[in-house]
FIKE-395758 format. One record per residue (C-alpha): z, x, y; residue number from 1; residue in one letter. Coordinates in nm, 3 decimals. Layout:
        w        u        v  seq  type
        Z        X        Y  NUM     a
...
# end
This chain:
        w        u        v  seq  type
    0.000    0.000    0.000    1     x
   -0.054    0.123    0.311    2     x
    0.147    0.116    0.572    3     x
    0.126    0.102    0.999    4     x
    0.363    0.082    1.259    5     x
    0.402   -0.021    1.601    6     x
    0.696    0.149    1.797    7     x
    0.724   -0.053    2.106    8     x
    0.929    0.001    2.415    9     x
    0.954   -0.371    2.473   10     x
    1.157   -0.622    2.315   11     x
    1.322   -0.688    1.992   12     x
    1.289   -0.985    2.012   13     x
    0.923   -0.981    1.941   14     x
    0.941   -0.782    1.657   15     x
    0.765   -0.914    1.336   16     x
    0.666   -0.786    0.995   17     x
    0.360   -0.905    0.729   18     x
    0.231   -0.814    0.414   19     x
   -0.139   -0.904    0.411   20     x
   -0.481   -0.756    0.288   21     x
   -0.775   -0.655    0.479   22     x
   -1.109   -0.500    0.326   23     x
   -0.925   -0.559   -0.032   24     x
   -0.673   -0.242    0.090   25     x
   -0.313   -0.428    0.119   26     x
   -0.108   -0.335    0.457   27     x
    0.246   -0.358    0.524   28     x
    0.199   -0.457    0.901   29     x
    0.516   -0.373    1.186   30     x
    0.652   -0.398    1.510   31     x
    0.971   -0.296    1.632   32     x
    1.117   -0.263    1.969   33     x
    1.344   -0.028    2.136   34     x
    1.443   -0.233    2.411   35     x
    1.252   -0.016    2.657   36     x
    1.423    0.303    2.552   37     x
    1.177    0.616    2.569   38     x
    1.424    0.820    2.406   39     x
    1.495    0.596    2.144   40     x
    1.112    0.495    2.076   41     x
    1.073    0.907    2.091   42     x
    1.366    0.918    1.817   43     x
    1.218    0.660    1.608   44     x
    0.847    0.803    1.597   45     x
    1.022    1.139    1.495   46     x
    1.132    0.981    1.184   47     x
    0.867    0.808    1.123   48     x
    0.590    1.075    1.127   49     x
    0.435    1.155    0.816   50     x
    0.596    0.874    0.633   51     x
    0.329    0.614    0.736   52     x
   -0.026    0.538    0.731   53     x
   -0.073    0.478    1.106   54     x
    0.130    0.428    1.462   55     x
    0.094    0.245    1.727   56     x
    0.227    0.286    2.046   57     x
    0.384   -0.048    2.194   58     x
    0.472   -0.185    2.511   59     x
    0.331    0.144    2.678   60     x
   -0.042    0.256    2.692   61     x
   -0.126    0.601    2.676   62     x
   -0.492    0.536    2.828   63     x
   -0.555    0.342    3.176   64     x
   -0.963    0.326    3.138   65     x
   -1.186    0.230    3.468   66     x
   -1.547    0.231    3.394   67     x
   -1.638    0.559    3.201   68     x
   -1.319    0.714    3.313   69     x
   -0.962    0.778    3.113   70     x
   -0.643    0.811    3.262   71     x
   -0.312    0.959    3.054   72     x
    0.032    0.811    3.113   73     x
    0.231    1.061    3.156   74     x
    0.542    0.858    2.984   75     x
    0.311    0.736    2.662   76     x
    0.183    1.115    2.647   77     x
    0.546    1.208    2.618   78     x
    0.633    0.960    2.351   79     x
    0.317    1.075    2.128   80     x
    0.359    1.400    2.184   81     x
    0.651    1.431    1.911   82     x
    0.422    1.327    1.647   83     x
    0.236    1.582    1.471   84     x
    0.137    1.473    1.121   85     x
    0.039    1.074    1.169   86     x
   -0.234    0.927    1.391   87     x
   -0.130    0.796    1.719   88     x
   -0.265    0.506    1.873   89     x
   -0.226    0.304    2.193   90     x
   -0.504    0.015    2.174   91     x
   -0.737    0.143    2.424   92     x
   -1.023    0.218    2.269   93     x
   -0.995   -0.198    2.115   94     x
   -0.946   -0.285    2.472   95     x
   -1.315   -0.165    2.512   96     x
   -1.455   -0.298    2.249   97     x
   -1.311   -0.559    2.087   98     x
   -1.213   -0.772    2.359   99     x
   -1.552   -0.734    2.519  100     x
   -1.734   -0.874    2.216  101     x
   -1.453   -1.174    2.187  102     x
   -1.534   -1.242    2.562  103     x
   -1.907   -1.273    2.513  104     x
   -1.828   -1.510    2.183  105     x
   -1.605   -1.741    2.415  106     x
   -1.859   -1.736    2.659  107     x
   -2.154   -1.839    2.444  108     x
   -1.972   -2.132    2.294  109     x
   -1.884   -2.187    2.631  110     x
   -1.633   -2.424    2.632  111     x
   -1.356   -2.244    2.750  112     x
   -1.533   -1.972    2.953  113     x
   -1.889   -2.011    3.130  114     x
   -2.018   -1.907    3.453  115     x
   -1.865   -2.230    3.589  116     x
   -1.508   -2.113    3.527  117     x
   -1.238   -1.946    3.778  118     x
   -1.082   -1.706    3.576  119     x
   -0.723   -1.538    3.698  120     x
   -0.720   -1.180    3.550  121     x
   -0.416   -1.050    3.543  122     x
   -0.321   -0.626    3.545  123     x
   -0.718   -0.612    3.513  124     x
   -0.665   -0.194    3.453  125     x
   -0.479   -0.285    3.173  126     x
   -0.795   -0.487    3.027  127     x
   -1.081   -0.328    3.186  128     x
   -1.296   -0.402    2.897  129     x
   -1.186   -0.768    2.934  130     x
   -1.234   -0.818    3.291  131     x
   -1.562   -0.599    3.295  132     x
   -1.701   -0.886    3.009  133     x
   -1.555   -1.158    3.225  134     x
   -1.718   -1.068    3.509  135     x
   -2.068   -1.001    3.393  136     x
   -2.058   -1.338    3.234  137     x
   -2.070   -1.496    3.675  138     x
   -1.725   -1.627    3.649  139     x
   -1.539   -1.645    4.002  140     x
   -1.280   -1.392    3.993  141     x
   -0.932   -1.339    4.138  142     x
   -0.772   -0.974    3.994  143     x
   -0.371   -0.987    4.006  144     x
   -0.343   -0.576    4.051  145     x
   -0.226   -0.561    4.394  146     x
   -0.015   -0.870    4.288  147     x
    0.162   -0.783    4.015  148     x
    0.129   -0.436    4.026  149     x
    0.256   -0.292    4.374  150     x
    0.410   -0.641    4.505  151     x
    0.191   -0.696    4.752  152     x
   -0.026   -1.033    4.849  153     x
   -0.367   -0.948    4.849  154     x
   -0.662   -1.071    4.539  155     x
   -0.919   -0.869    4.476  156     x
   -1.185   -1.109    4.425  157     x
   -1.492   -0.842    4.306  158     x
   -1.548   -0.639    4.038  159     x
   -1.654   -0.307    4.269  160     x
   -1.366   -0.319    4.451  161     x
   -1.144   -0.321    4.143  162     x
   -1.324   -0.048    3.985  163     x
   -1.286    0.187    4.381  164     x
   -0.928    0.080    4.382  165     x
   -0.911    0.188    4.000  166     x
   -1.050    0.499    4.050  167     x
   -0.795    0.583    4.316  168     x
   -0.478    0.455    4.230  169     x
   -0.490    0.527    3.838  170     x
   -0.440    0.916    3.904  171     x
   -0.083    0.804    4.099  172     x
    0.007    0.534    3.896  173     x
   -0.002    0.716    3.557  174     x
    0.209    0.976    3.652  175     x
    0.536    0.751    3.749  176     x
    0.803    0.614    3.569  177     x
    0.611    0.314    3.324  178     x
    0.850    0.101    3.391  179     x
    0.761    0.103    3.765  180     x
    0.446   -0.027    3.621  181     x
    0.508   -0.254    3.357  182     x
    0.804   -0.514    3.243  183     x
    1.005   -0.271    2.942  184     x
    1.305   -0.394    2.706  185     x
    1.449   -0.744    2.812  186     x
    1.261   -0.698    3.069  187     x
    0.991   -0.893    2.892  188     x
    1.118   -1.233    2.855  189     x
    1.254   -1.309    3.189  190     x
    1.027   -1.558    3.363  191     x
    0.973   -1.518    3.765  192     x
    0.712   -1.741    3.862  193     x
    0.501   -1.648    4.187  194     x
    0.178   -1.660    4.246  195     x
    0.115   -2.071    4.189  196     x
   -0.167   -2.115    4.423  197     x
   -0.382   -1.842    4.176  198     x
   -0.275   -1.979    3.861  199     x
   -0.366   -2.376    4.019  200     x
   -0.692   -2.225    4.132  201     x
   -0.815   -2.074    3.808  202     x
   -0.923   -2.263    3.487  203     x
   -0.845   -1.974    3.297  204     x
   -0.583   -1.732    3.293  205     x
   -0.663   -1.395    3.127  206     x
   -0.514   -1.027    3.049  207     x
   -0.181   -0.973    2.954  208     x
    0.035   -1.231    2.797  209     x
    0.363   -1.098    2.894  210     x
    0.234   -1.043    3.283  211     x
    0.087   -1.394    3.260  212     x
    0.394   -1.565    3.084  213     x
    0.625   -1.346    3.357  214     x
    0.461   -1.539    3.617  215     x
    0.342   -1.828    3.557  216     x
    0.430   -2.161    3.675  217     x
    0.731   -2.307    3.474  218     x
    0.620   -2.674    3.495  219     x
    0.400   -2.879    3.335  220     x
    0.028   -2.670    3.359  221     x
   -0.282   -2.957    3.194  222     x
   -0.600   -2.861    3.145  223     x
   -0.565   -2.414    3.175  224     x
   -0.693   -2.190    2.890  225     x
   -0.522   -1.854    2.817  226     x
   -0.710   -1.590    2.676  227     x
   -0.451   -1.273    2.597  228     x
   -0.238   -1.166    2.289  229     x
    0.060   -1.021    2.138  230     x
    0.193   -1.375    2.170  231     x
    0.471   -1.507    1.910  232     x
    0.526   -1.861    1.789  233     x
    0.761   -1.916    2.018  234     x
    0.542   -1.860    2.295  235     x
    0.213   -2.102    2.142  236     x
    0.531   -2.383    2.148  237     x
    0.626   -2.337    2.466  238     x
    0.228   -2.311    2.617  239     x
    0.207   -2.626    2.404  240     x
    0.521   -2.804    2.569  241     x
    0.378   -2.710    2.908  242     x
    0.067   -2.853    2.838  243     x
   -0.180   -2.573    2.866  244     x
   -0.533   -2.688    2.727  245     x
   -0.545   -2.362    2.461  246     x
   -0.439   -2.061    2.396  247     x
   -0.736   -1.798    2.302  248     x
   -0.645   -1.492    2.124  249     x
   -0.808   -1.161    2.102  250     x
   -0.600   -0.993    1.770  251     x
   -0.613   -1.198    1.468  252     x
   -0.305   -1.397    1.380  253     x
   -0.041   -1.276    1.133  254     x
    0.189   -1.566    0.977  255     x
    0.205   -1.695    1.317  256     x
    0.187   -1.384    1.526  257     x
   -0.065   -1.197    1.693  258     x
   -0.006   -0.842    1.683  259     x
   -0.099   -0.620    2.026  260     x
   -0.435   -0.407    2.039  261     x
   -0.236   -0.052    1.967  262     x
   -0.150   -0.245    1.606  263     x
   -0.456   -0.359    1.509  264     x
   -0.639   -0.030    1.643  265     x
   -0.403    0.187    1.419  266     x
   -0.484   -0.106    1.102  267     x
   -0.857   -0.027    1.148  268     x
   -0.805    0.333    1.196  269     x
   -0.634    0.355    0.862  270     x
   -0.927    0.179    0.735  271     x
   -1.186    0.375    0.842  272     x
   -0.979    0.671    0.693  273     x
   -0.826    0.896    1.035  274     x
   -0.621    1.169    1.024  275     x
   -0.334    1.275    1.270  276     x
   -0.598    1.485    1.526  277     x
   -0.936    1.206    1.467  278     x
   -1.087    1.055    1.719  279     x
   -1.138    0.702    1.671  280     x
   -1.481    0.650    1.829  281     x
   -1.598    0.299    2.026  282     x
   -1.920    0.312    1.764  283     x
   -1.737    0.286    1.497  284     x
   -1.449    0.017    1.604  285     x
   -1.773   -0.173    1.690  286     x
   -1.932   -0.182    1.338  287     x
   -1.613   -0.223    1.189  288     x
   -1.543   -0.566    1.384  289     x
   -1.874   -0.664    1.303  290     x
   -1.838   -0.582    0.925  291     x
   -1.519   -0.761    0.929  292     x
   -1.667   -1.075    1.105  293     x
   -1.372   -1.068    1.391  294     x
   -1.392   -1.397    1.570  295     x
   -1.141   -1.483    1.891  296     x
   -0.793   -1.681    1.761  297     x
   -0.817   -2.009    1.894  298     x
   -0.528   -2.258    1.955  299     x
   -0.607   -2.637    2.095  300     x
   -0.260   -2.649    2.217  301     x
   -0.349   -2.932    2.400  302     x
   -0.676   -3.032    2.400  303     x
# end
């Protein structure tokens, strides 16, 4: 059996763990959180190197990507860096495939995306792959980034100006504190709700789930489509009980859980065979989704 883990810096509460098979190889499938502890996560991936298959890193990317560009996170770079015998991987390189190709499926059915919809993208650098797809499909646009990000109330409303702003801030921003960047630990389940007159403009709200579910409006929402992941069944209840219209996954679901990108990145990466040191390339995550017949999660919560 083989066996991949997600070390996350988030929550506990989201942890999970499955038993399932994929390509006829059977996976033992985990997430567990540290509660935003770096030091812990860094303890844990110590002990776990060499004993598993795969890792993920959770909670924490160790790419930013803006157009052809990478940027390193100093933090995540810090928390692979003690592993030396298992691959490593953060979700980025499924964040440029994957959720492209489930953005062009949604948007060829189109019922829940089409060049009709307003679409609310939310930490955009986080998803570039995502709100790249979005945009080329003629959607209107608001990006959060400036929102959520540094706190301060101006939408970016085109896709050049995200990518200039990108290109400029991701050199800063990925060499602070992570936490400056990103909710961490407990951090992830409190709800502050800001931002209403976005998330009433837009028929769709897409990026992050726990930026989106952070923020959101905590009353009854009819009618709005989520596409995101890493979402629990707790959180498809509550999206359910406040009325959203559906809930579009990009990550297949587990017994009721759909794991993050750095998960399902280091599941396919075990698959296609890589060793600690590989390079997972975008070619091959691509033929791999198509061999495996991916298709978006999709859940009529409401509708």
């Amino acid at each position: 059996m083989k066996h991949v883990v997600s070390v996350s810096i988030g929550s506990p509460s989201r942890d999970h763990s499955v038993t399932t098979t994929i390509m006829g190889e059977e996976f033992k499938i985990e997430r567990i959180g540290t509660n935003g502890g770096l030091n812990g996560a860094m303890e844990m991936l110590k002990d776990l190197d060499g004993k598993v298959d795969a890792i993920g890193l959770g909670g924490i990317d160790l790419y930013l990507v803006a157009g052809s560009k990478r940027y390193v996170i100093r933090d995540a770079a810090k928390m692979a860096s003690v592993v030396k015998k298992t691959p490593v991987f953060d979700g980025s390189g499924l964040k440029n495939t994957l959720e492209r190709e489930i953005i062009k499926f949604i948007a060829e059915d189109g019922k829940y995306l089409n060049k009709d919809s307003k679409v609310f993208i939310l930490n955009s650098v986080d998803r570039f792959g995502m709100a790249e797809a979005i945009w080329q499909q003629g959607c209107k646009i608001c990006f959060s980034d400036f929102m959520t990000g540094l706190g301060l109330p101006i939408p970016i409303r085109r896709m050049g100006t995200m990518r200039a702003l990108a290109a400029a801030l991701l050199p800063i921003f990925t060499k602070v504190p992570f936490e400056m960047l990103y909710p961490t630990g407990s951090k992830q389940n409190e709800r502050t709700p800001k931002f209403r007159a976005w998330f009433n403009w837009a028929d769709v709200w897409a990026g992050d789930f726990l930026v989106i579910n952070r923020y959101m409006p905590d009353d009854l929402l009819p009618g709005k489509v989520i596409i995101a992941n890493t979402v629990t069944k707790d959180n498809v209840e509550e999206l359910r009980r406040l009325g959203l219209r559906a809930l579009i996954t990009t990550t297949p679901e587990f017994e009721g859980r759909s794991f993050g990108t750095n998960v399902m990145e280091a599941v396919y990466a075990t698959l296609l065979g890589k060793k600690a040191g590989d390079r997972l390339l975008d070619s091959e995550l691509i033929d791999l989704i198509k061999k495996l017949g991916v298709k978006p999660r999709i859940v009529h919560l409401n509708d």
